[in-house]
N, C-alpha and C positions, 0 to 999 in steps of 0.2 A: 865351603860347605856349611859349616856353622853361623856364619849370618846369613846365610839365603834361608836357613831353617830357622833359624831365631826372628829371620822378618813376616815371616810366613807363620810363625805361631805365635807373634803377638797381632796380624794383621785380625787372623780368625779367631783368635782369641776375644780379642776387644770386641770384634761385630759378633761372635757367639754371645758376649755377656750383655751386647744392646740388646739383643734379641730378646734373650731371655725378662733381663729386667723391664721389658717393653711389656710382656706377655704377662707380667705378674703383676705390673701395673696397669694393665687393662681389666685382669682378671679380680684384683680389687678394689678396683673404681668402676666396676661392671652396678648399674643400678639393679640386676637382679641379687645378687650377692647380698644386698644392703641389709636385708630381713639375718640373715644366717652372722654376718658381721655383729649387726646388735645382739644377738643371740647370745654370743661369746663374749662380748663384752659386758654385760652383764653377769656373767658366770662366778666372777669371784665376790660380787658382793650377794648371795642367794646364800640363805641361811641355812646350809645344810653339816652334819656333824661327819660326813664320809659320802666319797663319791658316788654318783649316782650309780656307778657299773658295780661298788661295791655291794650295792643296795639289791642289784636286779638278781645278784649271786648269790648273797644270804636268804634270801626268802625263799628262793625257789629251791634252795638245798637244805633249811631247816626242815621243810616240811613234808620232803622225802623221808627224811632222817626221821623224825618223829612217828612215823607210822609202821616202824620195824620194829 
């Protein structure tokens, strides 16, 4: 019982993990991706002092705040 289950869950195993790393390798060697790829790689060298999601939260709750 234990090696017909041990052959059988490294068989699907192995071709579950082709799959997947197939599908994540097409998905970023897809030529449309390429624009969003450079996107992020660019992201740590942009000179900013606090992240952008930081940024879209302080402004828009300063100036609730300021008018009570």
């Amino acid at each position: 019982m234990y090696d017909s289950l041990s052959n059988f869950a490294q068989t699907w195993g192995m071709i579950i993990f082709i799959v997947l790393f197939a599908a994540a390798a097409v998905y970023a060697f897809w030529p449309k991706n390429q624009d969003k790829f450079d996107e992020a790689a660019r992201v740590p060298l942009e000179d900013a002092d606090r992240p952008a999601a930081a940024e879209d939260r302080s402004s828009g709750a300063d100036k609730d705040r300021s008018h009570d």
